[in-house]
N, C-alpha and C positions, 0 to 999 in steps of 0.2 A: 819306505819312509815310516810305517805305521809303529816298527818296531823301538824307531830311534827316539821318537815323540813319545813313545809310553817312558821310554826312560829316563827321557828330558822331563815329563809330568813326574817322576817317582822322585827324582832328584829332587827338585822344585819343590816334592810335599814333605821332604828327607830334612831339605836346608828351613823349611818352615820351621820346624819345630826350635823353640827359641831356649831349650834344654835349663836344666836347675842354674844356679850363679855358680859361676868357679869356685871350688874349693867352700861348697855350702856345708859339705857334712863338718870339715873341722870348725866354720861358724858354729853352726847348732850342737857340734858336742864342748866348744869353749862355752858357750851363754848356758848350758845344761850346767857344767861343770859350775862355773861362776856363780849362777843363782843357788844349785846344790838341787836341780829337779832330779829324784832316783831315774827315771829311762821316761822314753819318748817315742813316738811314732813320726812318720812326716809322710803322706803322700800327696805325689802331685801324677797330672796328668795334662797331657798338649793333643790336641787333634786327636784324642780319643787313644791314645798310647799312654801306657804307664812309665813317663821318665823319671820315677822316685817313687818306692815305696820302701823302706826303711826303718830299722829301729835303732836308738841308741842309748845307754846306759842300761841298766838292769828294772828286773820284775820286780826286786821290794831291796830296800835299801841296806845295809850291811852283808848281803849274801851276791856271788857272783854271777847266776843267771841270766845272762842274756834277752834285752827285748830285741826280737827278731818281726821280720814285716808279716810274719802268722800271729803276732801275740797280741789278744785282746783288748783293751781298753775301753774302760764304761763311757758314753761319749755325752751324756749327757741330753740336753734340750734340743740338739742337732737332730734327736730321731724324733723330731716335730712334723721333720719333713719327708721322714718316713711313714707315718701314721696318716699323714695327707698323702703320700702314695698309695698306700691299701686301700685310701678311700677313692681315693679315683678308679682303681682299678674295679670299683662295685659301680662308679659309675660310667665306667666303660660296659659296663654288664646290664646297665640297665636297672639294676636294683634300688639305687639312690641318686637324689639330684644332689648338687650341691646345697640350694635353696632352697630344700626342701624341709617343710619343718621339723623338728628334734623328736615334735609328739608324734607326729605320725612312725615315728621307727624305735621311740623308747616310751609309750606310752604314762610310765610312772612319772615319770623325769618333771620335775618341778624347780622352776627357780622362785627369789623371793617374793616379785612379784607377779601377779597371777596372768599380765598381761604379756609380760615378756617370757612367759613359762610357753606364752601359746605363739610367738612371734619369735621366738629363736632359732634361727637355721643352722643347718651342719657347717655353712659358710663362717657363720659368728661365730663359734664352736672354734674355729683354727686361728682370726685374727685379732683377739684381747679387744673386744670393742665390747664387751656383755654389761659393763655400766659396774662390774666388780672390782674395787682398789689393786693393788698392785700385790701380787704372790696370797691374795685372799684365799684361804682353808689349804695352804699349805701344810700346817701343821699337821693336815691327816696324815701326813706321809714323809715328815720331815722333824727326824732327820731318820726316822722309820715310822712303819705302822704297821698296824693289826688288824683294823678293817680290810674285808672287801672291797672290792671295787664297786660291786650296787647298793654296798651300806654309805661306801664314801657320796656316793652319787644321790642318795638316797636327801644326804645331811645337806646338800649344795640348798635346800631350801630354806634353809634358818638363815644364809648368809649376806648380807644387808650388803646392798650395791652402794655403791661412793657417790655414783655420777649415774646421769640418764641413760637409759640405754643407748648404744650406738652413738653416744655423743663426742666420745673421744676414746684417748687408746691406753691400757694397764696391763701389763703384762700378767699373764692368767699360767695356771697349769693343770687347773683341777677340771676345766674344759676340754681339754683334752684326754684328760681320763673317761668323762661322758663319751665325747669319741672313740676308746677303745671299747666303751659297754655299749654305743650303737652298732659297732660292729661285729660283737658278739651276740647279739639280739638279731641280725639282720642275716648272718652269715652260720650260727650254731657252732662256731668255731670261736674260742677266746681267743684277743685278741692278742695273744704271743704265738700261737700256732695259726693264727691267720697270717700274721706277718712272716714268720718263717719259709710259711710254704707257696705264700704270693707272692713276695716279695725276694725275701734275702735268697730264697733258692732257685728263680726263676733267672733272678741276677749274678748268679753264681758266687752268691757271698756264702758258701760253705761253713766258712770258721765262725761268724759271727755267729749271736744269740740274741735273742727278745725274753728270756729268763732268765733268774737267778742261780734255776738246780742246774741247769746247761753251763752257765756260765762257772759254777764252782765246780762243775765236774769236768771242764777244761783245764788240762796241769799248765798251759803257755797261755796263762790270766796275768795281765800287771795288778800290784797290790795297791791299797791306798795309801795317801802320806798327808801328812799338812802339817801345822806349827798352830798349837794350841795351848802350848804353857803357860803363855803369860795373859793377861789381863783381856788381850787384843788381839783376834785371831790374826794371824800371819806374822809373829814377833815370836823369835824365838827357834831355839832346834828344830829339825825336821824329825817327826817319827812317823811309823807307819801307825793307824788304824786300823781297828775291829774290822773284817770284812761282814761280819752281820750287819754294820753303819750303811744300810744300802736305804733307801726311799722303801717305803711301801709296795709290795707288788701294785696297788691297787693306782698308785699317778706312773707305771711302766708304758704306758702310753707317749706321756709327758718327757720323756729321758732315759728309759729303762732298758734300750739295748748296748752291746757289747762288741765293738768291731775292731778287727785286723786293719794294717795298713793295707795289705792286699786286695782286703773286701771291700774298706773305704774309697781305693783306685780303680773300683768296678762301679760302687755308687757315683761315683764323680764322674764317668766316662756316660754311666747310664742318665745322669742330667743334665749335661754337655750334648748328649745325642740326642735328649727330650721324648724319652720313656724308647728309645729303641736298642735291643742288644745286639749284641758282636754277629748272632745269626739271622737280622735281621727281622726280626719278631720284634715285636711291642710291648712291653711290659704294663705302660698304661699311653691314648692316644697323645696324639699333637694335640688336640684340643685339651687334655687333662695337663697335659705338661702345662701350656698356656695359661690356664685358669689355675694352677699354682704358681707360677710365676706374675702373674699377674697383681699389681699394687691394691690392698681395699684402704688400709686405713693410713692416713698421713701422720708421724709422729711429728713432733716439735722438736725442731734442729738447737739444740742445748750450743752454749758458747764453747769455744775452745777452753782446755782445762788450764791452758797458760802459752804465755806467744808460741814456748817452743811444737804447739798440737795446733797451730794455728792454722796451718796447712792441710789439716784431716777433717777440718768439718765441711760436712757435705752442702749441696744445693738443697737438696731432696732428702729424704727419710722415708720410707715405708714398711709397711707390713704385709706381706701375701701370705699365703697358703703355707706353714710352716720355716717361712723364709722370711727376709729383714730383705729390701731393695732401695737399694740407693745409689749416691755415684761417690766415686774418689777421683777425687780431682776432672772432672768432666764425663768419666768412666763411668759404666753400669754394672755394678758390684751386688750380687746375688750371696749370702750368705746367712749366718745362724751360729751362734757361741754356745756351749752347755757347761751344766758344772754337777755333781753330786760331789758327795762330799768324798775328799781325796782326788779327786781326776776334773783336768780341764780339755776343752775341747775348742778347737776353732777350725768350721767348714766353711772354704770361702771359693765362688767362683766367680771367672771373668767372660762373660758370654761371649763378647764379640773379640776376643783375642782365641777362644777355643781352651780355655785350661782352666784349669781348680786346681785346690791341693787343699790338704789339712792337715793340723798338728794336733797331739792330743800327748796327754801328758801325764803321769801319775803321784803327781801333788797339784798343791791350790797355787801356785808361781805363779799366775795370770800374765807376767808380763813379759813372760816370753813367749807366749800364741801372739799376744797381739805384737810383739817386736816384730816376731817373723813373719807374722802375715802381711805387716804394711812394708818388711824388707823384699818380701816376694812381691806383693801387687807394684813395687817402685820398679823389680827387675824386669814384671814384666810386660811394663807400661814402657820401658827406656825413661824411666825417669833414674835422676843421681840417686845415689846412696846419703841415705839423711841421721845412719843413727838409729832406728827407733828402738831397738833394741834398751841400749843406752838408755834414750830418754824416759821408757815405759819404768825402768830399773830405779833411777834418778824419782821419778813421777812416785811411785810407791813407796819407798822408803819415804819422803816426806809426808806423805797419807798417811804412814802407821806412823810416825813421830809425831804427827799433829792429834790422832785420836788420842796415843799416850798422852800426849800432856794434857787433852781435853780429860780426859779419866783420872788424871793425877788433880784437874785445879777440882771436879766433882768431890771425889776423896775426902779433900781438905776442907767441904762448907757444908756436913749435915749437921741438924739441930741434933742435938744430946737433948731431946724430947718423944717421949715414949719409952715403950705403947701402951695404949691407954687400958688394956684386958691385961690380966693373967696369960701366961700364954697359953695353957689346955681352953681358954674360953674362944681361940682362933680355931681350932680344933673342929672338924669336922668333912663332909662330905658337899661340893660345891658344883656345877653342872652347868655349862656353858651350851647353848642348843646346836651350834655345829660341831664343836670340838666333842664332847661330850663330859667327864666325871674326870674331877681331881681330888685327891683323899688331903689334906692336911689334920695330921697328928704328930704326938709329941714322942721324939726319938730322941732317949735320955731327959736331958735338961733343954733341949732344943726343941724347935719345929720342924719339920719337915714335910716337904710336899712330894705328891705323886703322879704323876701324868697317866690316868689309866689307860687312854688309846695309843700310849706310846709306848713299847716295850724298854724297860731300861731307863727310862726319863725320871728322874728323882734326885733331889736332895735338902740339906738341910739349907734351913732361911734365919738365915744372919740379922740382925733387928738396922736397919737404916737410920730412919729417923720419922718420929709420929706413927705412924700405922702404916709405916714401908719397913718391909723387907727384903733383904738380895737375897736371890737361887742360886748359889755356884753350884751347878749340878752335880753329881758323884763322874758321870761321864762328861771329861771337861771339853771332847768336843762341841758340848752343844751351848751355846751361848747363853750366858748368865742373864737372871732379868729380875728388874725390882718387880714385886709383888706388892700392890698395894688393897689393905682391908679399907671397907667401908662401914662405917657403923649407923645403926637406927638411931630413933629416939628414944629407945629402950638399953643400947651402949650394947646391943648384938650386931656378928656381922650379917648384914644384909647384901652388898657384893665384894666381888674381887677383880683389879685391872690389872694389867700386866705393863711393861713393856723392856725391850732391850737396854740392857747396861753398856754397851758399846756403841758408841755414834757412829759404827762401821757396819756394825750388824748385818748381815743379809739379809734381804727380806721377806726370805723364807720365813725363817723366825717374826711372823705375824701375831707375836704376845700381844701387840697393839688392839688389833681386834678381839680380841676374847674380853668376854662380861660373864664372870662367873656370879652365878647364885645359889643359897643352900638348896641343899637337894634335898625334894620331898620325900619322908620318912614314909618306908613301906608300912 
């Protein structure tokens, strides 16, 4: 009997597996096609088998190469939850608690205030509760940088908290950077060769990378793409990007690795099994899988975007350990979105069904991660087919049609007043205490300004109206922002505010917080 019953259970675990939707690949190469994404990735996994790992359309757009399920793609803020695996795996070793404080393992490390410099855990560190605004000192690293990682980490103490600490929740990045430099403090290993050799290689992610020089010296790399022409990022042709437009090595903590659909179906299987591999070894324990999965901070459940999303907002909302926890539609939905510039990403998993899968993609199209992700969780919930696709398609073109015209009634209402200086009297050297030195001088008959921690960051400044100026920068991916001088009682300037020209703006682009001031003459 023993023999017939094994094969009655194999069957049984055979007919489990509730496989991709019929005829999904020509879905996702029609909606690739449709929207105009250059190629894509898709993996999915069910009971711990890879039923999809895939690629489709090409590596950079006008050229014929093949994304195949080895070809890389930058995945953005999803390797959040990579960085809290490394860290488990130190404190499966004993080396660090979660709640243990920041000073004790990076003694320099200072926040603004002096209280929560000494009351910050490696816990806070992962779930955006540090009392900092939302994407606050991105700019070290966005949409490049030149700092370090302990100069960037160095500057987190000029940067003025929004809200109390631990009082609620702002999506952070540059704490996680802290956590790649406790890591290299704690382990003598930087934290892209810690994750390499803890992590991606322990889990047989071979192809991927946690660096830049690894990843450009990969020939089967996807390129980047996005639509920056016009006025309002996402309007407009698609072209590729500068691949030097990458983040700063110094936030590669934050978003900064590089993965195959193959390697991504090996992560997904390896937190589906809750830190254990295919040979039964442990990558990090049941207790560290647990206390990353686990909920700390509650977000605010936002209204549906319009009747037809009315159905997607959740019960719940949380933040864990490099992961977002919530439910869909009664479900318990473990996941995390990323984006650098040119590549989007969506890792999503469904615990008590046994599967994940993810899409990643090599332009900014956002709406078809999130189509396909809520087309997959409907497939494999047995819920109807609803569309979202569609609606996500629908949903965004109305977004950038309404920012157009909001930019076009702006356009049409500045005072034809100013500026009140000469413009060499704007002229100068100005120094923000986290960001650091911006140069404005006069290029020809114009102004122009210079972003020094940013390589490449410059352009000339258009007169607005009174003592504002617009930045189109020379590199037109990086978003335009008015510049506005301040004057003394002496009619010199004494600071500079920044903020976004597009009511779309990412929030990367944190012009908002910067207060520049003249910089003291050596």
């Amino acid at each position: 009997m023993k023999p017939i019953v094994v094969l009655m259970l194999s069957l049984l675990s055979l007919a489990s597996l509730a496989a991709p939707p019929a005829e999904f690949d020509s879905r996702v190469e029609s909606l690739r096609t449709r929207i105009g994404v250059p190629g894509m990735a898709v993996s999915i996994v069910e009971n711990g088998q890879t039923t999809l790992a895939r690629g489709y359309g090409v590596l950079k757009q006008g050229e014929a190469t093949r994304v195949d399920a080895d070809t890389i793609f930058p995945t953005g803020s999803t390797g959040k939850a990579v960085t809290a695996a490394a860290l488990a795996t130190l404190v499966d070793a004993g080396k660090i608690g979660w709640d243990d404080k920041v000073i004790e393992h990076l003694p320099g490390f200072q926040m603004y205030d002096p209280w929560v410099t000494r009351e910050i855990t490696i816990r806070d560190l992962l779930v955006h509760r540090s009392g900092l605004g939302l994407g606050a000192g991105d700019l070290l690293f966005v949409p490049r940088g030149s700092l370090s990682r302990a100069e960037s980490v160095k500057r987190l103490r000029y940067i003025k908290p929004k809200t109390s600490f631990r009082s609620g929740y702002a999506y952070d990045n540059v704490l996680y950077m802290v956590a790649g430099q406790l890591i290299e403090e704690v382990t003598g290993q930087t934290w892209e060769d810690y994750v390499r050799e803890h992590v991606f290689l322990p889990a047989g992610m071979t192809v991927s990378t946690s660096d830049n020089d690894r990843r450009f010296a990969t020939a089967n790399r996807a390129y980047p793409h996005a639509r920056t022409t016009e006025k309002v990022r996402g309007v407009g042709p698609l072209h590729m990007l500068d691949e030097r437009d990458e983040l700063g090595r110094a936030a590669a903590p934050a978003g900064g690795l590089a993965v195959s659909a193959n390697d991504m179906s090996k992560w997904l299987a390896l937190q589906l099994a809750h830190g254990k591999l295919p040979d039964g070894k442990a990558l990090f324990s049941e207790a560290a899988h647990a206390e990353m999965w686990k909920p700390v901070v509650i977000l605010p459940v936002s209204p549906p975007r319009s009747e037809a999303f009315k159905s997607l907002q959740p019960m719940f909302q949380t933040y864990a350990l490099g992961w977002g926890v919530q439910d869909y539609r009664g479900t318990k939905i473990v996941s995390h979105s990323g984006a650098v510039l040119g590549f989007q990403t969506i890792v999503t998993l469904i615990p008590e069904k046994n599967v994940g899968f993810s899409v990643v993609i090599n332009s900014e199209d956002g709406e078809i991660l999130l189509g396909l992700m809520y087309e997959l969780l409907d497939h494999y919930l047995g819920l109807p087919a609803s569309g979202w696709p569609e609606k996500y398609i629908t949903y965004k073109q109305e977004r950038l049609a309404g920012a157009m015209k909001a930019l076009a009634a702006t356009a049409a209402t500045p005072a034809k007043v100013g500026p009140s200086l000469k413009l060499e009297n704007y002229a100068g050297t100005y120094t923000d205490a986290w960001y650091g030195n911006i140069e404005v001088a006069m290029r020809g008959k114009s102004l122009a300004i210079d972003f020094k921690s940013t390589p490449r960051m410059g352009g000339t400044l258009e007169h607005w109206q009174y003592d504002t100026f617009i930045t189109r920068f020379d590199d037109k991916t990086i978003e335009p922002a008015y510049v506005t001088f301040s004057l003394d009682a002496d009619g010199k300037v004494d600071r500079i505010t920044m903020k976004p020209v597009s009511p779309i703006a990412d929030f990367s682009y944190d012009y908002a917080d910067l207060l520049f001031t003249p910089a003291e003459k050596p």
